[in-house]
C-alpha positions in Angstrom: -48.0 89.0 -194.1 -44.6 90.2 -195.1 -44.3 91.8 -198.5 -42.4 89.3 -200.4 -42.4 90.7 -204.1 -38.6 92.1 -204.5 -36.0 90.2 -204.4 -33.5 89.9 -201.8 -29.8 90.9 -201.5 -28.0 89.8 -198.4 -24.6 90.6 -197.1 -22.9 87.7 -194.8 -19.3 88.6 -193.1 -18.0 85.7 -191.1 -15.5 83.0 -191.4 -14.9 79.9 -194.1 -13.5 76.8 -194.1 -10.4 75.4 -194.0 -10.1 75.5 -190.8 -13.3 73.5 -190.8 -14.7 74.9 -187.6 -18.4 75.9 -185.9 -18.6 79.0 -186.8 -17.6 78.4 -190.1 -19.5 75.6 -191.4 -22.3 77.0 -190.3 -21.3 80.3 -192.5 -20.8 78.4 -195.4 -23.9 76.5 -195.4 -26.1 79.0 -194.8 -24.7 81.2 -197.7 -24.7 77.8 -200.3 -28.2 77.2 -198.7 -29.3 80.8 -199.2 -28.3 80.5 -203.3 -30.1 77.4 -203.5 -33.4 79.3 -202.7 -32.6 81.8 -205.1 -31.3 84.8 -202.9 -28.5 86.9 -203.7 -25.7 86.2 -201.2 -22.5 88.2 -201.0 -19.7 87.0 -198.8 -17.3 88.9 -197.0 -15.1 86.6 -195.9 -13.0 87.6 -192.4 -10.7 84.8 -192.3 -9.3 85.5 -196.0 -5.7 83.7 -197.1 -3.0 86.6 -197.0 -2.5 88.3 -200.4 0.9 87.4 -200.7 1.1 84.4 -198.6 4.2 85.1 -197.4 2.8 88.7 -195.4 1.3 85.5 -193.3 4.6 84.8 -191.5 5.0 88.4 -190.3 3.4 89.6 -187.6 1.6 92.7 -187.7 2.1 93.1 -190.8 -0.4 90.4 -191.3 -2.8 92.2 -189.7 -2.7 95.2 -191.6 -2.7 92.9 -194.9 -5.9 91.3 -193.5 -8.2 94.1 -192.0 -7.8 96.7 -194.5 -8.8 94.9 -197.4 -11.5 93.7 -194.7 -12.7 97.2 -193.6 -13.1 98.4 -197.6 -15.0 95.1 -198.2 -17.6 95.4 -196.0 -17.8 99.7 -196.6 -18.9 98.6 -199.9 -21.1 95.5 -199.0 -23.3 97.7 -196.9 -23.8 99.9 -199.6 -25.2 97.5 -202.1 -26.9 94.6 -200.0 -30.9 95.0 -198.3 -29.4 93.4 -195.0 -26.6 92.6 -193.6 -25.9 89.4 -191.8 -22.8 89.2 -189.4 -21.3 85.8 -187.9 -19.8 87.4 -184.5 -18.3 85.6 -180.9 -15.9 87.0 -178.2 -12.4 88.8 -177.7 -10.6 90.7 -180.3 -13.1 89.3 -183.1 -16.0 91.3 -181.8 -14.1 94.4 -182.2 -12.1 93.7 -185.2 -14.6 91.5 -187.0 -18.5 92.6 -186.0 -17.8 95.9 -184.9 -16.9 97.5 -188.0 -19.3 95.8 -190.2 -22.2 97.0 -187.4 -21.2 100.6 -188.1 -20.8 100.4 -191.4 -24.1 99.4 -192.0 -25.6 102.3 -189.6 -23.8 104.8 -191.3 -25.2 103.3 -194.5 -28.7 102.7 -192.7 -29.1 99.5 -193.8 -30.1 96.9 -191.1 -27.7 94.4 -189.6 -28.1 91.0 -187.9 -25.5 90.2 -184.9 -25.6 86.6 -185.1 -23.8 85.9 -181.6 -22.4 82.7 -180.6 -19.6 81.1 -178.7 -20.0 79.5 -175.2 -18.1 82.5 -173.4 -20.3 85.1 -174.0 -21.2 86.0 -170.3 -17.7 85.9 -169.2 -16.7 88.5 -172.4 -19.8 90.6 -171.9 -18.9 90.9 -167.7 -15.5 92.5 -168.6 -16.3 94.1 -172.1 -19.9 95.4 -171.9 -18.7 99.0 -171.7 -17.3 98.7 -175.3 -19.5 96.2 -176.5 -23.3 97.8 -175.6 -22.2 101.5 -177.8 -22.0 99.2 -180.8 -24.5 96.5 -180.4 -27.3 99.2 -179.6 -26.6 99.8 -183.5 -27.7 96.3 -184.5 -30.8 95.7 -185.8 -31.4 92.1 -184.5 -29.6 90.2 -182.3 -29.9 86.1 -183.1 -28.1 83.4 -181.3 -28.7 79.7 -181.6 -29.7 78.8 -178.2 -31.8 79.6 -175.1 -28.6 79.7 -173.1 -27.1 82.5 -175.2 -30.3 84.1 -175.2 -30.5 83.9 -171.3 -26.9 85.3 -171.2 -28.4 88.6 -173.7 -30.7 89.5 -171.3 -28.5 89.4 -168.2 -26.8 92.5 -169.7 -30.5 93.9 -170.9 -30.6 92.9 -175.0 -33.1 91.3 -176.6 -32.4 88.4 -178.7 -34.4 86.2 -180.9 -33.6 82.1 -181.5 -32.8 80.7 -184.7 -30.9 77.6 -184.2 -28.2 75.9 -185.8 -28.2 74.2 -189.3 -27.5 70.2 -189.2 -27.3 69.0 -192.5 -29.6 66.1 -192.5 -28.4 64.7 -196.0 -24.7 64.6 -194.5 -24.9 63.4 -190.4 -27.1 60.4 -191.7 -27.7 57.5 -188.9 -24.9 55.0 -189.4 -26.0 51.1 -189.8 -26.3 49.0 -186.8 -23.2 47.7 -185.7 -21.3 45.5 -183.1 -20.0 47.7 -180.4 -16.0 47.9 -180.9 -15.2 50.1 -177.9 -14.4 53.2 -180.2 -15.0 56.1 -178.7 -14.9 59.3 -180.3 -14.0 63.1 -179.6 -14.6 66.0 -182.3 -13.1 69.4 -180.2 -10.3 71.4 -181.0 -7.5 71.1 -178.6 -8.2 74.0 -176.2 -8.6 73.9 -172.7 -12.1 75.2 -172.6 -13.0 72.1 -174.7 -11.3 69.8 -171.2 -10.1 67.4 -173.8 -7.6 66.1 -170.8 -11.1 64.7 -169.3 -11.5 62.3 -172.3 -8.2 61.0 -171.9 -8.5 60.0 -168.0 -11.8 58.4 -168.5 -10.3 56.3 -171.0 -8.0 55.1 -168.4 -10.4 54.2 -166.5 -12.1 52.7 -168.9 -8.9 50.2 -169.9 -9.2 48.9 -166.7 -12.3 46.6 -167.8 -12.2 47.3 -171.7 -8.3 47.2 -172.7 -9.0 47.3 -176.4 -11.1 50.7 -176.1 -10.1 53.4 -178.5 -10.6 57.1 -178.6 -10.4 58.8 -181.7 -9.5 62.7 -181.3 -10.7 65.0 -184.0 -9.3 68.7 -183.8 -6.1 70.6 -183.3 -4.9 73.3 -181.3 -2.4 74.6 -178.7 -2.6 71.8 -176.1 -1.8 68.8 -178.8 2.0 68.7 -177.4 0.3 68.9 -173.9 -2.6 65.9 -174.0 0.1 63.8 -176.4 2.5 63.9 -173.1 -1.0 63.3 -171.1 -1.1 60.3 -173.1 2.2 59.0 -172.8 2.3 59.4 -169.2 -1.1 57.5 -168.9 0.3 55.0 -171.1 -2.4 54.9 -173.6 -0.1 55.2 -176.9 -2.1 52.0 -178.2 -5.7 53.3 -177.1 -5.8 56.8 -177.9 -5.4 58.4 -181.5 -5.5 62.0 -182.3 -6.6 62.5 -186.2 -6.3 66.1 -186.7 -8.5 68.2 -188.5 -10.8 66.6 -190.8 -13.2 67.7 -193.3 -17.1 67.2 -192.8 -17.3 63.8 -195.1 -14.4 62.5 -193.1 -16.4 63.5 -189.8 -19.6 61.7 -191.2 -17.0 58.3 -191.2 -15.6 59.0 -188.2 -19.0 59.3 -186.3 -20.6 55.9 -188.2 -17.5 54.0 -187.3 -17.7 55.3 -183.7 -19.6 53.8 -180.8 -20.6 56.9 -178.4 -19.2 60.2 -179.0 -17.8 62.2 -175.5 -17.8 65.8 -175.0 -15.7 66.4 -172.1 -16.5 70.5 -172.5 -16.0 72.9 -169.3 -17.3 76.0 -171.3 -19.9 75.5 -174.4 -22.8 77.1 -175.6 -24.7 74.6 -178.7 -21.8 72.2 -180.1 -22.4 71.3 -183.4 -20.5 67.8 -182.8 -23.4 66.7 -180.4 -26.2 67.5 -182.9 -24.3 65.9 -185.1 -23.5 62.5 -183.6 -27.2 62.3 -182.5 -28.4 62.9 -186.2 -25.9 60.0 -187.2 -27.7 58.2 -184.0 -24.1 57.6 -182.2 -25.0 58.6 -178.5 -23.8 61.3 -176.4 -22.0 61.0 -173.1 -21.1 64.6 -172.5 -20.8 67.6 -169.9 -23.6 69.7 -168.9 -21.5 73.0 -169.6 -22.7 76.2 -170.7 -25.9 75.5 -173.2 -25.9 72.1 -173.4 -28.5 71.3 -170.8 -30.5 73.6 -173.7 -30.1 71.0 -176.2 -30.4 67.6 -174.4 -32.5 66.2 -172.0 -30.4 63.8 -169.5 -31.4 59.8 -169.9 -33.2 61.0 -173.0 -31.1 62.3 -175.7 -27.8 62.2 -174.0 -25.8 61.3 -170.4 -24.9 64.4 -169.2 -22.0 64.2 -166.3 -20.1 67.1 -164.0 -18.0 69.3 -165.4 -14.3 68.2 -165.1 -15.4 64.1 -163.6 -13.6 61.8 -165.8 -14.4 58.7 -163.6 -18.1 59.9 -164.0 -17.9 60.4 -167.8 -16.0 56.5 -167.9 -19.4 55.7 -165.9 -21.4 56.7 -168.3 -19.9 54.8 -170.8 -19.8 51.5 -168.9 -23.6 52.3 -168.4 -24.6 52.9 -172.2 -22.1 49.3 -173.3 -24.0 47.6 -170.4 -27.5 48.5 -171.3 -28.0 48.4 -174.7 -31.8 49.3 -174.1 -30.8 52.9 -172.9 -28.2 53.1 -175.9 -30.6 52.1 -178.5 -33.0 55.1 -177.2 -30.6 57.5 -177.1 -29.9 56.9 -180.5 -33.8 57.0 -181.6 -34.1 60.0 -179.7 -31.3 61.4 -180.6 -32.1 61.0 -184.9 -35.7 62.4 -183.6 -34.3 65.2 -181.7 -32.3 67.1 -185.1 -34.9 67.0 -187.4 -35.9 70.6 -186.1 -32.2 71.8 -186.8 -33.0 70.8 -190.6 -32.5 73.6 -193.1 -36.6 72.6 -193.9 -37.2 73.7 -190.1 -34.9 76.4 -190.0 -34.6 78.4 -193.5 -38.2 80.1 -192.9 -36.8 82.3 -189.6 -33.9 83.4 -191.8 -36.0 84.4 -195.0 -38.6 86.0 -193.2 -36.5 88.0 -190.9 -34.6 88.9 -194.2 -38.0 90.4 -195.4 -39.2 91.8 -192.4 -35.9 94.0 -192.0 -35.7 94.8 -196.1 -39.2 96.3 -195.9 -38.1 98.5 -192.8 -35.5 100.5 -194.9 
């Protein structure tokens, strides 16, 4: 039994919204979550506005304005907290973001969490291990949300532990029955790992039998001047509407006013937007990139199609408006399927991993 009689003080360093992405939300909730059950929580936030906004603008400069405030943050945040908790992925963020914070809190010998995601961990760890393994050796624990990830961990000999995502369950409520409208529904940012391109062909296909079908985009990015062109070309001006970025209430309307949502991903590792269309019981017709085999079962909680098959992923949406049976159980199983990402499933693996490191100091 963990010794649970002092109270907690726990260090998070990761990103906040706006932008209202993954990585994130789920920062965010965990540390409002966290308060809510009484812990101490301080926030180092990496993804700070620029102090004055106008250093923003200028490049390198910016950087400088940004990571040495940063560095001094989390020097002091290791000093005062019982663990530290840090939200890390790939590239340049590892080493400017996780890096520091992982040495700072050895030097300090206080413990430290790497909580690793992003769906390109294998191809970052292949060409980076040689800086990467010095530093994470340091860590205390390494967590990441999905068996994929942890799969991926051991490849390059590191032990990681689960704890999955948070969906929030009072949120991504299931929508009411309603007559299918032919609205589709995307919620990636416009990247090309996310294959957003895919989403637009199938509804192309689509037209062909369905002309009044709509796609909704939700995200932004560097190829919007690319799939807008993509969409003029295809000539699907009248079908296909890209919304921008939108806030998580405006994602709970989009998803109940949406018939099936499509994740045309060719690299993922555990998207948020599936868990939460399936907890807002709006089935899945999606990819079976990266980690998202580890999530859904095929036929049962989603259609899973080939990377990269836009005819196959129109298929599979002819197939769930022609079978209402199969779409109905998708969206039972889906609404079953999330309750374990509730924060009632999920907050004891955080609090008790807190302990269990605090009483190692």
């Amino acid at each position: 039994m963990l010794d649970k009689s002092h109270s907690l003080s726990i260090g998070i360093v990761g990103p906040f919204p706006p932008p209202f992405g993954g990585m994130a939300n789920q920062a965010k909730q965990l540390v409002e979550l966290l308060r809510n059950e009484n812990i101490e929580v301080v926030f180092v936030q990496n993804n700070a506005p620029y102090q004055p906004a106008v250093v923003g603008r200028i490049k390198g400069l910016r950087a400088l304005f940004r990571i040495i405030p940063f560095f001094l943050k989390v020097w002091d945040l290791s000093k005062t907290v019982d663990v530290v908790h840090v939200f890390s992925n790939s590239g340049w963020a590892w080493q400017l973001f996780s890096a520091p914070v992982i040495w700072a809190g050895w030097i300090r010998k206080k413990p430290v969490i790497v909580n690793y995601r992003g769906g390109e961990a294998r191809q970052y760890l292949s060409k980076s291990i040689h800086w990467v393994r010095p530093t994470l050796r340091k860590a205390e624990k390494i967590i990441v949300p999905s068996g994929y990830l942890q799969k991926i961990f051991s490849e390059f000999n590191f032990e990681s532990e689960i704890i999955p995502n948070i969906i929030n369950l009072d949120r991504f409520t299931p929508k009411e029955n309603s007559q299918f409208q032919f609205r589709l529904m995307v919620a990636r940012n416009l990247e090309s790992i996310y294959g957003i391109d895919s989403a637009i062909r199938a509804v192309k296909y689509l037209k062909k039998t369905y002309p009044h079908v709509r796609l909704f985009i939700a995200g932004s990015g560097p190829q919007e001047k690319q799939l807008l062109s993509l969409v003029k070309e295809l000539d699907l001006e009248g079908n296909i509407k890209f919304v921008g970025k939108i806030t998580p209430d405006e994602m709970v309307r989009l998803f109940h006013s949406s018939d099936i949502m499509l994740n045309p991903s060719l690299v993922d590792n555990m998207p948020n937007a599936i868990l939460e269309s399936m907890a807002c019981g709006v089935p899945v017709v999606t990819t079976s990139a990266g980690g998202i085999p580890y999530i859904t079962e095929n036929n049962v909680t989603a259609l899973l199609v080939e990377i990269g098959q836009p005819e196959a992923m129109a298929n599979a949406v002819f197939k769930l408006y022609q079978d209402k049976n199969l779409y109905n159980a998708l969206a039972k199983n889906g609404i079953e399927e999330v309750k374990k990402y509730s924060w009632h499933e999920v907050k004891h693996q955080w609090i008790d991993l807190y302990h269990q490191l605090s009483n190692k100091k």
